[in-house]
N, CA, C and O atoms as a printed pandas DataFrame, in Angstrom:
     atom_number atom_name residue_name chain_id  residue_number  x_coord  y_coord  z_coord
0              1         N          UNK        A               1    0.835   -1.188    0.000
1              2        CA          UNK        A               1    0.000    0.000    0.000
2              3         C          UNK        A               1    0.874    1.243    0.000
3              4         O          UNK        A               1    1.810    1.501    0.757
4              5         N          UNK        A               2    0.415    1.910   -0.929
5              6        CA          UNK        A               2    1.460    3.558   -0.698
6              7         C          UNK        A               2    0.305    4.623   -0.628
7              8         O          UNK        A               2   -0.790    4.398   -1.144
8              9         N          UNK        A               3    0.535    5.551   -0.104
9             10        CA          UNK        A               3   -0.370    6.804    0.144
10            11         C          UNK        A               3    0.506    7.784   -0.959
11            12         O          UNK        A               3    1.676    8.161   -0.901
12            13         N          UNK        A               4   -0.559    8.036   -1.991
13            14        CA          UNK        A               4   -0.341    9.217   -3.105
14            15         C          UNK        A               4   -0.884   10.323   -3.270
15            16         O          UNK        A               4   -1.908   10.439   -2.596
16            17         N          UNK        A               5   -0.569   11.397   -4.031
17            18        CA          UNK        A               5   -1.137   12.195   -3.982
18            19         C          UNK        A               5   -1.285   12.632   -5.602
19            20         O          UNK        A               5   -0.098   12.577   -5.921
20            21         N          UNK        A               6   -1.904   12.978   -6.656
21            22        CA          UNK        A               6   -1.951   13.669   -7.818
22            23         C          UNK        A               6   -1.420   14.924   -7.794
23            24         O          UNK        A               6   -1.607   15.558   -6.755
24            25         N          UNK        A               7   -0.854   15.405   -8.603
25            26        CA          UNK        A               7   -0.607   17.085   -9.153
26            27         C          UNK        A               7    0.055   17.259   -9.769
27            28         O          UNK        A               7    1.131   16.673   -9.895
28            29         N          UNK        A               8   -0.591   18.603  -10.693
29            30        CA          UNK        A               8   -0.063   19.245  -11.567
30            31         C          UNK        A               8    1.837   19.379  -11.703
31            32         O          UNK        A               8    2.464   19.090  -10.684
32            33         N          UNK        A               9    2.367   19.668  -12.541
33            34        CA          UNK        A               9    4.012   19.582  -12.901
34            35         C          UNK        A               9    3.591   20.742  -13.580
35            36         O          UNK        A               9    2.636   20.439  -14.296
36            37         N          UNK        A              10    3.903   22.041  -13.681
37            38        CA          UNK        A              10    4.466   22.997  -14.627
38            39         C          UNK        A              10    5.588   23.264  -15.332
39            40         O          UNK        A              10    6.500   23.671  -14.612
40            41         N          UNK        A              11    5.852   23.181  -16.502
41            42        CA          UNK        A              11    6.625   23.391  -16.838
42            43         C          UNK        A              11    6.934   24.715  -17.713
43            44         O          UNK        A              11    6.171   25.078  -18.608
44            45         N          UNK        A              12    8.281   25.499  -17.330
45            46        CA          UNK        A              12    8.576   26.591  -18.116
46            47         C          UNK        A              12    9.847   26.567  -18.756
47            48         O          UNK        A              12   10.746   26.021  -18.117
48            49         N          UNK        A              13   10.195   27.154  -20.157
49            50        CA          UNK        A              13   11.020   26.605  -20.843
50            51         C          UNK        A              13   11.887   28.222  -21.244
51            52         O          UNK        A              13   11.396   29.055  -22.006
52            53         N          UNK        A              14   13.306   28.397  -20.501
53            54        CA          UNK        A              14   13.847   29.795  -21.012
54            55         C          UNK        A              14   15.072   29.368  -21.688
55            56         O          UNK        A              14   15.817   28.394  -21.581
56            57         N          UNK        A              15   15.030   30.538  -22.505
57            58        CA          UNK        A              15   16.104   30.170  -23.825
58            59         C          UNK        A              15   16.844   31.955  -24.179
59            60         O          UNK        A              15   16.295   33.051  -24.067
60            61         N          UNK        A              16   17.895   31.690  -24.509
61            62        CA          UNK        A              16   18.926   33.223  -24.918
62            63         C          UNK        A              16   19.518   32.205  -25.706
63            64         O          UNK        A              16   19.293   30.996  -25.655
64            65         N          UNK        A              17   20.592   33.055  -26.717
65            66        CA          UNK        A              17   21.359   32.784  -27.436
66            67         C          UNK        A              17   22.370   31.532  -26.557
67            68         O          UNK        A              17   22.373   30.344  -26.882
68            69         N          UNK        A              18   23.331   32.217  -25.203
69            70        CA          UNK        A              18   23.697   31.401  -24.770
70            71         C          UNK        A              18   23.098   30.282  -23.624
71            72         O          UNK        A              18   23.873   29.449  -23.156
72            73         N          UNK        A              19   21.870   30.315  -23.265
73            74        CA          UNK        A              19   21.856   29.400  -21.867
74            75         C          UNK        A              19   20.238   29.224  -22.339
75            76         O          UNK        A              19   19.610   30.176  -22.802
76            77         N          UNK        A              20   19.643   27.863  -22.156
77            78        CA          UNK        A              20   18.906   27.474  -22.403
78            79         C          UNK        A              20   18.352   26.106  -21.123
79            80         O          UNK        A              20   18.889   25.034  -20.845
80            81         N          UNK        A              21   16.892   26.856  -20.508
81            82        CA          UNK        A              21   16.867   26.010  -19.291
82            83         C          UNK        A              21   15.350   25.678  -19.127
83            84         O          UNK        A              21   14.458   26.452  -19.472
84            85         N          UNK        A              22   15.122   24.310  -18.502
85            86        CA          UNK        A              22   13.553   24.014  -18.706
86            87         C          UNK        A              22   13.341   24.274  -16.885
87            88         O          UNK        A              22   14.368   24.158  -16.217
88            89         N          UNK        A              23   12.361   24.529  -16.332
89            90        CA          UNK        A              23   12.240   24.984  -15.009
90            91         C          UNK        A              23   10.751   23.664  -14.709
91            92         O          UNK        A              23    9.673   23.827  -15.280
92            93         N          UNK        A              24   10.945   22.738  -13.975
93            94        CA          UNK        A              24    9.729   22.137  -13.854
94            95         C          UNK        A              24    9.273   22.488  -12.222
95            96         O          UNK        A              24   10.058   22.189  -11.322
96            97         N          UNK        A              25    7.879   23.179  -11.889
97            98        CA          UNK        A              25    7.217   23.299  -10.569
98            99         C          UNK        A              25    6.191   22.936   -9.905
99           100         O          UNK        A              25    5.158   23.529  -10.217
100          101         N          UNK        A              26    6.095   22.022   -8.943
101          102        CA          UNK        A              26    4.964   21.683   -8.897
102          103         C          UNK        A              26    3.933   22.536   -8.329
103          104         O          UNK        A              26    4.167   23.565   -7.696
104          105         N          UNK        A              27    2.514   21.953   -8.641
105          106        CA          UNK        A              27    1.426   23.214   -8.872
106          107         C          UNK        A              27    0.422   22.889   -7.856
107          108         O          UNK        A              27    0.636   22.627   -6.672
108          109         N          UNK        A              28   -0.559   22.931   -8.391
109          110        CA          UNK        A              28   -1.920   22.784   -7.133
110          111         C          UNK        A              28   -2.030   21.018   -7.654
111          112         O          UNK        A              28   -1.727   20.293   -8.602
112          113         N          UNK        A              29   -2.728   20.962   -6.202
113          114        CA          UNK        A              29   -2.966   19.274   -6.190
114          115         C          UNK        A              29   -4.111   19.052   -6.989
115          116         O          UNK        A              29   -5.049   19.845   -7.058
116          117         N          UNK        A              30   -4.025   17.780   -7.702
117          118        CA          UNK        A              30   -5.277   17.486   -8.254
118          119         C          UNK        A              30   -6.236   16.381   -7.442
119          120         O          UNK        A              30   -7.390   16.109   -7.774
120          121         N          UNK        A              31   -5.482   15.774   -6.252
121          122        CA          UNK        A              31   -6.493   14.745   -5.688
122          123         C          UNK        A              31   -5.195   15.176   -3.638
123          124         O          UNK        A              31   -4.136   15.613   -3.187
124          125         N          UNK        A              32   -6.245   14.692   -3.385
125          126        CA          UNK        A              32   -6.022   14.575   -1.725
126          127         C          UNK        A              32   -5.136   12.987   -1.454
127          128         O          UNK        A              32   -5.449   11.976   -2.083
128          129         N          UNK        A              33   -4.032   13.010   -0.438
129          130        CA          UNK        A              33   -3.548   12.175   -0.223
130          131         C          UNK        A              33   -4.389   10.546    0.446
131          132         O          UNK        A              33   -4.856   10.275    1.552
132          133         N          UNK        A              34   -4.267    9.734   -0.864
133          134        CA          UNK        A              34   -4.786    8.504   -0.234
134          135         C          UNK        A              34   -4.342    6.986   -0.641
135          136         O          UNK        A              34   -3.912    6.610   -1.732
136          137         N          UNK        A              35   -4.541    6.312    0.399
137          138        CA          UNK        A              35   -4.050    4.847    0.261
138          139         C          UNK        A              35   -4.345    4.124   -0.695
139          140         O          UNK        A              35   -5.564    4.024   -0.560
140          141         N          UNK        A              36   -4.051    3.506   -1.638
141          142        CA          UNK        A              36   -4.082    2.848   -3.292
142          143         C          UNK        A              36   -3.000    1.473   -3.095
143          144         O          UNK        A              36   -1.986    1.433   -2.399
144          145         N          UNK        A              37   -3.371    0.788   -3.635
145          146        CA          UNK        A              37   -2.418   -0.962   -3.680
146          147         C          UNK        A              37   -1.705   -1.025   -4.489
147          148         O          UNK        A              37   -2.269   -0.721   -5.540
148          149         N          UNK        A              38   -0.257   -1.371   -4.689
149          150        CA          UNK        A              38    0.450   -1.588   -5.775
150          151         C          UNK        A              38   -0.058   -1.967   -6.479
151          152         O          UNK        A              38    0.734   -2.112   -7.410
152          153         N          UNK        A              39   -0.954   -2.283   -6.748
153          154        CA          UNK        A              39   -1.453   -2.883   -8.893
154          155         C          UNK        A              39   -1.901   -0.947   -9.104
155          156         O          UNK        A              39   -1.532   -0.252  -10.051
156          157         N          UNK        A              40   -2.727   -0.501   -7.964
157          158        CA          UNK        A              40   -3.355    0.247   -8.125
158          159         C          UNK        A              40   -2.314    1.600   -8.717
159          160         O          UNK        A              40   -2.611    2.310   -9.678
160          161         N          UNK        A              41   -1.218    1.716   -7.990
161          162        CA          UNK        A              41   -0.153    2.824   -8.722
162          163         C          UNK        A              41    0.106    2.466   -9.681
163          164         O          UNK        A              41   -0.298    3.140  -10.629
164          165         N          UNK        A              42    1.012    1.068  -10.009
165          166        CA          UNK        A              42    1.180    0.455  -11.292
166          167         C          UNK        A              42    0.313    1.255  -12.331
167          168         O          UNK        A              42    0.786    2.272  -12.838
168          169         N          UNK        A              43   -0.692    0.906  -12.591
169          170        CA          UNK        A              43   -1.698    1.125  -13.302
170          171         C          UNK        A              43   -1.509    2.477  -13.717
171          172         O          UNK        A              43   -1.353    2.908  -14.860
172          173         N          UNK        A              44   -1.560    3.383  -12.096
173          174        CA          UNK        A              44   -1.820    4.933  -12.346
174          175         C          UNK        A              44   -0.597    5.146  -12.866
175          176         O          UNK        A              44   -0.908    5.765  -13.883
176          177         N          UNK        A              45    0.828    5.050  -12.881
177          178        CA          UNK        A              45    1.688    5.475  -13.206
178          179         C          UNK        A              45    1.695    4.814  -14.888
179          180         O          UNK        A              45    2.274    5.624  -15.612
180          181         N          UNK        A              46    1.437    4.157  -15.307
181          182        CA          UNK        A              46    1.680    3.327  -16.754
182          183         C          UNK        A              46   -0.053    4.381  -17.370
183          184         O          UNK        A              46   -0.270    4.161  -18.562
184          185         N          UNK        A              47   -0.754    5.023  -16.933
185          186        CA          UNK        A              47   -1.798    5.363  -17.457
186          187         C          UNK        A              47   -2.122    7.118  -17.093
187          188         O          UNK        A              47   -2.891    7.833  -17.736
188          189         N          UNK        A              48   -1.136    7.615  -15.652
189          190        CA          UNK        A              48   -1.200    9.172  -15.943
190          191         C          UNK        A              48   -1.186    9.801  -16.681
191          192         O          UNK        A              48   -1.613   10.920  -16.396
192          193         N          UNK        A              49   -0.765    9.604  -17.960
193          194        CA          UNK        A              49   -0.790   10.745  -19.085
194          195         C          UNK        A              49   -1.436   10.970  -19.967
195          196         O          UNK        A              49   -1.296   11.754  -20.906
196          197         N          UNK        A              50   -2.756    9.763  -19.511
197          198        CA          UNK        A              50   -4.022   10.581  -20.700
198          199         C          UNK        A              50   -4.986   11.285  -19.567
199          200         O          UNK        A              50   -6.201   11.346  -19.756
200          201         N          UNK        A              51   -4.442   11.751  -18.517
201          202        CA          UNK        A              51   -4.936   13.330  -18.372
202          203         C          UNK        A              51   -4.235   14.717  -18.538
203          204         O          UNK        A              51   -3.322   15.336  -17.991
204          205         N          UNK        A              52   -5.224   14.916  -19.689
205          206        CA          UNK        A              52   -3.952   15.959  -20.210
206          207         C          UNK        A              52   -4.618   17.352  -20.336
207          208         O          UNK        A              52   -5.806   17.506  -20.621
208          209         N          UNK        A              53   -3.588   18.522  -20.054
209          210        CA          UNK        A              53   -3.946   19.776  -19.344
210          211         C          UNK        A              53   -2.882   20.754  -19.705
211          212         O          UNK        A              53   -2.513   21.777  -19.128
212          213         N          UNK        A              54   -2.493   20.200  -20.769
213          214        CA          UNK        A              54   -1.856   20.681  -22.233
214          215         C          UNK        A              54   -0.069   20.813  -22.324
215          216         O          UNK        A              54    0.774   20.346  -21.558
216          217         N          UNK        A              55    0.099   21.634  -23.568
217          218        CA          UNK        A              55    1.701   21.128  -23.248
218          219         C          UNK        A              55    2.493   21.326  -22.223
219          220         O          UNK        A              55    3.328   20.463  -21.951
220          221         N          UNK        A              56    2.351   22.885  -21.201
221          222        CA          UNK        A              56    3.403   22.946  -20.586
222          223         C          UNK        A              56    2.840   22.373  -19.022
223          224         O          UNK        A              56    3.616   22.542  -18.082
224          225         N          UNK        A              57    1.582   21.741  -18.762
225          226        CA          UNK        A              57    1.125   21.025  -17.608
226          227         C          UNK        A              57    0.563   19.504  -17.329
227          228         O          UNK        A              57   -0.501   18.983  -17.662
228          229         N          UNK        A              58    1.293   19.172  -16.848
229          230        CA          UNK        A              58    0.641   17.597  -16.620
230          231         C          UNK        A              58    0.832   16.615  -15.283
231          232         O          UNK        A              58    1.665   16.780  -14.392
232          233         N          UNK        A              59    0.326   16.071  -15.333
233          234        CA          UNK        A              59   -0.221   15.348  -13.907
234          235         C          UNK        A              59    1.201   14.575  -13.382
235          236         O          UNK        A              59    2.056   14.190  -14.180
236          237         N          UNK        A              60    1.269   14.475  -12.486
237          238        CA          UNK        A              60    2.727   13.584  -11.868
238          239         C          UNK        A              60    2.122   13.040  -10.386
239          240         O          UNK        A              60    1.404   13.750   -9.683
240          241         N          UNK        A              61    2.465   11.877  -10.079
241          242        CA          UNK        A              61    2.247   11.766   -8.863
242          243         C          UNK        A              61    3.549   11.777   -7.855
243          244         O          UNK        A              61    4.748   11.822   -8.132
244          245         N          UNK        A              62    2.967   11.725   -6.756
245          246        CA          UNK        A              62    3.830   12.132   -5.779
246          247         C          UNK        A              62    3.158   10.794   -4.330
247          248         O          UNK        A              62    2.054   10.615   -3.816
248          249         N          UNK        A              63    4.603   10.101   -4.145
249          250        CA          UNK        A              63    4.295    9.410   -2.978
250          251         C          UNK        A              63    4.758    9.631   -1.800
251          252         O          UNK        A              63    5.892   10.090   -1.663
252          253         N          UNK        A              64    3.835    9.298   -0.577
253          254        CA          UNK        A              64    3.927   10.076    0.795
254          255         C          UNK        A              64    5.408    9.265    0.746
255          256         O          UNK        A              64    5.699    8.514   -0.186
256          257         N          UNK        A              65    6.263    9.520    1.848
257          258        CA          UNK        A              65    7.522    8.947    1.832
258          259         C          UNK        A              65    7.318    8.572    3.554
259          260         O          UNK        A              65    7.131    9.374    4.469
260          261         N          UNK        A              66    7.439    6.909    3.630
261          262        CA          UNK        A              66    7.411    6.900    5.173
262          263         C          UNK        A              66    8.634    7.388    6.684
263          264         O          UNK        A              66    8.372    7.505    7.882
264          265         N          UNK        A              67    9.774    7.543    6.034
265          266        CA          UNK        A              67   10.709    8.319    6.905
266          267         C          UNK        A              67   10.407    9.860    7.141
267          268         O          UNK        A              67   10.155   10.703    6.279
268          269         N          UNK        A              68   10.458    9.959    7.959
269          270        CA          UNK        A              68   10.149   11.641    8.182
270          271         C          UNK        A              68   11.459   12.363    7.690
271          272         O          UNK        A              68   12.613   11.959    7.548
272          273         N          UNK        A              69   10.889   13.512    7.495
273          274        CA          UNK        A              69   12.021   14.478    6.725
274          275         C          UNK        A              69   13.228   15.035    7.959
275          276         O          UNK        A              69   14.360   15.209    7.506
276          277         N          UNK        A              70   13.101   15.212    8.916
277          278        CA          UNK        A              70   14.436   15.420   10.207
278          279         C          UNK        A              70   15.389   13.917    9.251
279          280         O          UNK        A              70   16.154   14.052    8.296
280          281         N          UNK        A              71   14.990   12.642    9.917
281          282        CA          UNK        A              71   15.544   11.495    9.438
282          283         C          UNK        A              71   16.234   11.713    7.977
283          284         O          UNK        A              71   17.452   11.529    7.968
284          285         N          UNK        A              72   15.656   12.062    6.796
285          286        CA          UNK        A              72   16.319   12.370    5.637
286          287         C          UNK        A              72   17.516   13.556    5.748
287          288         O          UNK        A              72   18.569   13.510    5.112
288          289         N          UNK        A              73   17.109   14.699    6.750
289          290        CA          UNK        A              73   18.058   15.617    6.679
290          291         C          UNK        A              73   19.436   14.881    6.868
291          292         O          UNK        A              73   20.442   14.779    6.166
292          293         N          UNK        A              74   18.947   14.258    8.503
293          294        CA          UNK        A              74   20.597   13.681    8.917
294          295         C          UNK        A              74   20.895   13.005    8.145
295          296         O          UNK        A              74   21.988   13.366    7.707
296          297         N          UNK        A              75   20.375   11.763    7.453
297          298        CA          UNK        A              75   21.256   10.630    6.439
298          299         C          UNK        A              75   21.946   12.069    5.478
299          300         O          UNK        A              75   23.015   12.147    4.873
300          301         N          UNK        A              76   21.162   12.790    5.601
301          302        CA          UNK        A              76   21.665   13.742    3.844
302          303         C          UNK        A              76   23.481   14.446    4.304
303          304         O          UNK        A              76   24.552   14.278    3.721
304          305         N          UNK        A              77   23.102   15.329    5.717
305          306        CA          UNK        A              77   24.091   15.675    6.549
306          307         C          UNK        A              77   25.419   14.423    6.658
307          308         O          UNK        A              77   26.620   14.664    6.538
308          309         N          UNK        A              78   24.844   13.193    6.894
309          310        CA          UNK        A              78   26.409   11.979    7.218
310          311         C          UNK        A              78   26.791   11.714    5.638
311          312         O          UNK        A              78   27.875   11.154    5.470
312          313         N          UNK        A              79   26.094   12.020    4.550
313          314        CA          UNK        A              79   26.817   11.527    3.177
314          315         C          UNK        A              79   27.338   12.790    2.866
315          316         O          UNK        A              79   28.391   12.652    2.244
316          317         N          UNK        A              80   27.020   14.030    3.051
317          318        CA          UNK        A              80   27.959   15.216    2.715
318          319         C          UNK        A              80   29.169   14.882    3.636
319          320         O          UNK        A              80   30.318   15.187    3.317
320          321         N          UNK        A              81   28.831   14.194    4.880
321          322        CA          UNK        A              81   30.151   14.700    5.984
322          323         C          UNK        A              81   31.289   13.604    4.917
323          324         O          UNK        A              81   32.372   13.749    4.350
324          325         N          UNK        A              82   30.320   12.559    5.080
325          326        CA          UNK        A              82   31.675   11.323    4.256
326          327         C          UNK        A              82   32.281   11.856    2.945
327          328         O          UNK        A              82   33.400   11.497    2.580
328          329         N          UNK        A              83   31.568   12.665    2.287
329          330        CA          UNK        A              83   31.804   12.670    0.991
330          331         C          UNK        A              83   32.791   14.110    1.006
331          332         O          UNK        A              83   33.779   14.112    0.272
332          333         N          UNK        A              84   32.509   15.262    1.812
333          334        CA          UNK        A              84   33.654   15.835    2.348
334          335         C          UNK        A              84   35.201   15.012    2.935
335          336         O          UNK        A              84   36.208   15.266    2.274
336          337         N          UNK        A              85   35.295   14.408    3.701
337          338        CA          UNK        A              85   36.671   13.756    4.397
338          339         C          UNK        A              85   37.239   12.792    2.975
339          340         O          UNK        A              85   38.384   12.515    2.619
340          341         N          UNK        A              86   35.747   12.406    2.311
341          342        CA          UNK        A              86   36.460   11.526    1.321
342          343         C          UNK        A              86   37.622   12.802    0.386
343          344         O          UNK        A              86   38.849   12.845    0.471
344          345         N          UNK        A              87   37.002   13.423   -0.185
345          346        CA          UNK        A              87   37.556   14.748   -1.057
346          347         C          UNK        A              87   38.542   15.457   -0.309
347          348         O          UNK        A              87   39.090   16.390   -0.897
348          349         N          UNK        A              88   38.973   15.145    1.175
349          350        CA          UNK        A              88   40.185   16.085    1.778
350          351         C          UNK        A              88   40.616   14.785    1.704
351          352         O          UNK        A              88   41.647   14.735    1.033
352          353         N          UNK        A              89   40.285   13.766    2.088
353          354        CA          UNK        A              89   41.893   12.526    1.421
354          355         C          UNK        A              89   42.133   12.087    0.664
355          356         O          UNK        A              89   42.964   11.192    0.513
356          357         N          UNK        A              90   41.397   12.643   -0.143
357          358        CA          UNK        A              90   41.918   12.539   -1.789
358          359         C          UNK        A              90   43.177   13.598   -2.052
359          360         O          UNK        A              90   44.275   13.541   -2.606
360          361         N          UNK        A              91   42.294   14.720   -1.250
361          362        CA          UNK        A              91   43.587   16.067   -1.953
362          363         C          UNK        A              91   44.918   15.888   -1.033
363          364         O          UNK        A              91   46.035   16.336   -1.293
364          365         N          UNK        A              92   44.614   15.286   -0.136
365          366        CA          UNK        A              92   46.058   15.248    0.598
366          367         C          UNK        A              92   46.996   14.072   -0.221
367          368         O          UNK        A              92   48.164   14.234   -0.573
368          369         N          UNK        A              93   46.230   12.938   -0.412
369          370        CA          UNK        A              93   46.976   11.932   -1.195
370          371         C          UNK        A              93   47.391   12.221   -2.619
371          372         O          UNK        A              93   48.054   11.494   -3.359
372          373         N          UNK        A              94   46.910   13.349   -2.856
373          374        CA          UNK        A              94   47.159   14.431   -3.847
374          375         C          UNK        A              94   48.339   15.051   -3.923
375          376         O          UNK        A              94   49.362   14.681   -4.500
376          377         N          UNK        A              95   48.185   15.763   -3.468
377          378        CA          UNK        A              95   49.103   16.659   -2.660
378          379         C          UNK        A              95   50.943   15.756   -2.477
379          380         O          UNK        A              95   52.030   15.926   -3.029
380          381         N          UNK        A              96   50.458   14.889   -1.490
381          382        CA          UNK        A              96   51.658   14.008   -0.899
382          383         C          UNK        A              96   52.548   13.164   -2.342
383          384         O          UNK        A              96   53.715   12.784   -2.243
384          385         N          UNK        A              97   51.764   13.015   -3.523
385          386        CA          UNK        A              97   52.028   12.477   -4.383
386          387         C          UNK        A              97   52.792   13.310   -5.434
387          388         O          UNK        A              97   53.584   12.859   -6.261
388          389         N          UNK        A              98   52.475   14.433   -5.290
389          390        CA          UNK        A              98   52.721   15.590   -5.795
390          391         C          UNK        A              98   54.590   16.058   -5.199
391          392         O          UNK        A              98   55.612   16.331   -5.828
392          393         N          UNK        A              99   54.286   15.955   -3.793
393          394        CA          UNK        A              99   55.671   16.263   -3.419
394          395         C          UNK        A              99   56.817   15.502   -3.516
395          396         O          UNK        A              99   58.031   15.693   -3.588
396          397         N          UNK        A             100   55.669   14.134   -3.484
397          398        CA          UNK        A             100   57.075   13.276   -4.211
398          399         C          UNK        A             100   57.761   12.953   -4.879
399          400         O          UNK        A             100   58.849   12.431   -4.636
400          401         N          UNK        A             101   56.986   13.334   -6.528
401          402        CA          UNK        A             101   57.227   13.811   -7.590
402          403         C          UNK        A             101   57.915   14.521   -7.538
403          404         O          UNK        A             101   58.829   14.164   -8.280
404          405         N          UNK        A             102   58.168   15.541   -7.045
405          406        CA          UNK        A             102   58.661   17.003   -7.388
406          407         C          UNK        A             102   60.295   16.730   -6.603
407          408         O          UNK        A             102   61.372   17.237   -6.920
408          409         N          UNK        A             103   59.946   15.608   -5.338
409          410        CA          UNK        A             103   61.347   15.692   -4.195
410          411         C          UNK        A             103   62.130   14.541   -5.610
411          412         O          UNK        A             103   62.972   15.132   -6.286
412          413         N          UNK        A             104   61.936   13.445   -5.898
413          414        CA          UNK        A             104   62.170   12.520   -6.646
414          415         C          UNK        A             104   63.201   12.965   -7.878
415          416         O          UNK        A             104   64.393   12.714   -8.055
416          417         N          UNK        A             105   62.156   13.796   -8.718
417          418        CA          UNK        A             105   62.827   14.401  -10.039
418          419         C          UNK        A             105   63.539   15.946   -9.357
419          420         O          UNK        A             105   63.801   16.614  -10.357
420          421         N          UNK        A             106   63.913   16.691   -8.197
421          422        CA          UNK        A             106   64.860   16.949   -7.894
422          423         C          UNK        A             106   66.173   16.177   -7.693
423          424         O          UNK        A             106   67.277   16.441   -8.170
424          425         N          UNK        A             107   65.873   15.326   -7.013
425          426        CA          UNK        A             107   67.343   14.426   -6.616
426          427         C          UNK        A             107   67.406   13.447   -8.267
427          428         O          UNK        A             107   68.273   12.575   -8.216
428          429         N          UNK        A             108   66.884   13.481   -9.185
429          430        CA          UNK        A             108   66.987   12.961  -10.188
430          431         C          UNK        A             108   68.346   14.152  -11.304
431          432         O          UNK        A             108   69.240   13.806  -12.077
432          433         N          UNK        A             109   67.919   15.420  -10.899
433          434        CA          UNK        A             109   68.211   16.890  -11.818
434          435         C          UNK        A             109   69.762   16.576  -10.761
435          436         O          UNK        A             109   70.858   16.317  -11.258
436          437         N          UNK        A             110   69.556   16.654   -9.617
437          438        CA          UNK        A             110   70.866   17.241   -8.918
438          439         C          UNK        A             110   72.148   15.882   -9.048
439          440         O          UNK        A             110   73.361   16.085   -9.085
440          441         N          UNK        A             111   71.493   14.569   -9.096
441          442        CA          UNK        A             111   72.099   13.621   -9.969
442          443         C          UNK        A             111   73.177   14.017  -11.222
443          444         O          UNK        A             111   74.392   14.074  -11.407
444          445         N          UNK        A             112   71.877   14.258  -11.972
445          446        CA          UNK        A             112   72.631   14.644  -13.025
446          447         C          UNK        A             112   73.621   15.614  -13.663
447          448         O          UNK        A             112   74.222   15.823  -14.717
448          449         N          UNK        A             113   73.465   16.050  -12.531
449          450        CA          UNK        A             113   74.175   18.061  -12.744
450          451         C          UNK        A             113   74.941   17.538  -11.903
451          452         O          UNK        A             113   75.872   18.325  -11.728
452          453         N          UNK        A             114   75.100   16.350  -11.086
453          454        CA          UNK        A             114   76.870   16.193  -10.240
454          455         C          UNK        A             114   77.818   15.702  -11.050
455          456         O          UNK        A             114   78.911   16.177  -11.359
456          457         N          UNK        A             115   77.003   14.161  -11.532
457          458        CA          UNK        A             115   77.517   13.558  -12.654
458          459         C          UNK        A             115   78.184   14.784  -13.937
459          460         O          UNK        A             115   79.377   14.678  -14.222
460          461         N          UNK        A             116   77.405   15.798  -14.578
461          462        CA          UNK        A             116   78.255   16.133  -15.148
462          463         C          UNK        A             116   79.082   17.172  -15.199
463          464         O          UNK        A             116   79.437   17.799  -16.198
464          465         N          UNK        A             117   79.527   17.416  -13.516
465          466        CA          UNK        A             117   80.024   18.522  -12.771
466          467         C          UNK        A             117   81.392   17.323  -12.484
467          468         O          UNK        A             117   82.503   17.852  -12.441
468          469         N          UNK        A             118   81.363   16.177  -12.341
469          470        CA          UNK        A             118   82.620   15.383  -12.152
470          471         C          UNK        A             118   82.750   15.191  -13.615
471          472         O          UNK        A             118   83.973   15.315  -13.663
472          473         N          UNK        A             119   82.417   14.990  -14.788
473          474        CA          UNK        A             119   82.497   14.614  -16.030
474          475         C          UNK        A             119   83.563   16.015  -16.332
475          476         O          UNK        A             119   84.587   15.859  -16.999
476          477         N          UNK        A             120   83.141   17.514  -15.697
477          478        CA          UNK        A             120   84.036   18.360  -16.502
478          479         C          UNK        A             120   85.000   18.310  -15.654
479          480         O          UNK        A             120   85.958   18.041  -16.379
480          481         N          UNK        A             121   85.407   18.393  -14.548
481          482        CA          UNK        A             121   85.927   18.349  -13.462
482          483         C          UNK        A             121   87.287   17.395  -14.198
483          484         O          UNK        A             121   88.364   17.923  -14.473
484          485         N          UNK        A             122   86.953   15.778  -14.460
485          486        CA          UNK        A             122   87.883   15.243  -15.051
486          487         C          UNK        A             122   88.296   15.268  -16.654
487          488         O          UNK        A             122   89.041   14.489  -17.247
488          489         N          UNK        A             123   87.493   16.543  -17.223
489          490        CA          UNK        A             123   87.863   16.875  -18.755
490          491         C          UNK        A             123   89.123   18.135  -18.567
491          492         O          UNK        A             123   90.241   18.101  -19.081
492          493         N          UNK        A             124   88.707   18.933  -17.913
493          494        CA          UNK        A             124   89.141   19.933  -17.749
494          495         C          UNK        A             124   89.899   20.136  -16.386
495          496         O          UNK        A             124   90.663   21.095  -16.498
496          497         N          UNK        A             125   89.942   19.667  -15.364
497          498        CA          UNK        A             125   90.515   19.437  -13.906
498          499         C          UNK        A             125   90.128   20.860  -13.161
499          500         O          UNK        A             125   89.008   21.233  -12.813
500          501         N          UNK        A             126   90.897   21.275  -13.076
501          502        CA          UNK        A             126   90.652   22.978  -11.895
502          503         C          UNK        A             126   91.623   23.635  -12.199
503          504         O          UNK        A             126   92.497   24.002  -11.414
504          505         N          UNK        A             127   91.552   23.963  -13.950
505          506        CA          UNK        A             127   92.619   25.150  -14.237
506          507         C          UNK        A             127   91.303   25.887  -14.059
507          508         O          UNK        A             127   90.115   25.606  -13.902
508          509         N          UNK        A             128   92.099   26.998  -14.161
509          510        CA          UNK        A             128   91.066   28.628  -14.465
510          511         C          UNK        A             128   90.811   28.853  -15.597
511          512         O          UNK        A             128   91.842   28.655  -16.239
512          513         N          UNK        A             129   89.983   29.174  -16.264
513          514        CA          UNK        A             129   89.474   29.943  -17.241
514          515         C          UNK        A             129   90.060   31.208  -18.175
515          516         O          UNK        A             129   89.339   31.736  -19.021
């Protein structure tokens, strides 16, 4: 059993050269919230759209949701919190990967610039210029 409700969907459609956006709102109810049997939504949902109330309005239903909305806030609040800490240990493992790179191909450069600091060293020895 689900408790539904009917109503209107408005839709408004804005357009410019650059930005182009459809705005959908819901409107006044068309029926009062009531108890219906799964065949019974089935049905309504596979058959809402031959009430029709023209192009930019049409019927949508809407089901009561049995968790209360406090309850949705917090689940909503602990997946931002996770999904924050996830994105700061990403950037740190970021970050840390970054410096190692950078420490790595230093001692890679200063390698090479000894190597061929002894290469002139034994071409040329320590006359002067």
């Amino acid at each position: 059993m689900a408790k539904v409700k009917i109503v209107l969907l408005h839709e408004r459609y804005y357009s410019d050269d650059d930005y182009s956006s459809t705005q959908r709102i819901l409107g006044e109810s068309l029926s009062d919230w009531e108890e219906i049997t799964d065949d019974e939504l089935k049905y309504l949902r596979e058959h809402l759209y031959k009430l029709n109330f023209g192009i930019t309005r049409y019927p949508t239903i809407v089901v009561q949701d049995d968790i209360p909305v406090r309850d949705r806030i917090t689940s909503i609040k602990e997946l931002v919190k996770k999904e924050r800490a996830k994105a700061e240990a990403e950037r740190r493992k970021n970050e840390k990967e970054k410096a190692e790179r950078s420490a790595k191909k230093a001692a890679k450069t200063r390698e090479k610039e000894l190597k061929l600091f002894k290469e002139f060293q034994e071409k040329y020895g320590n006359t002067p210029v």
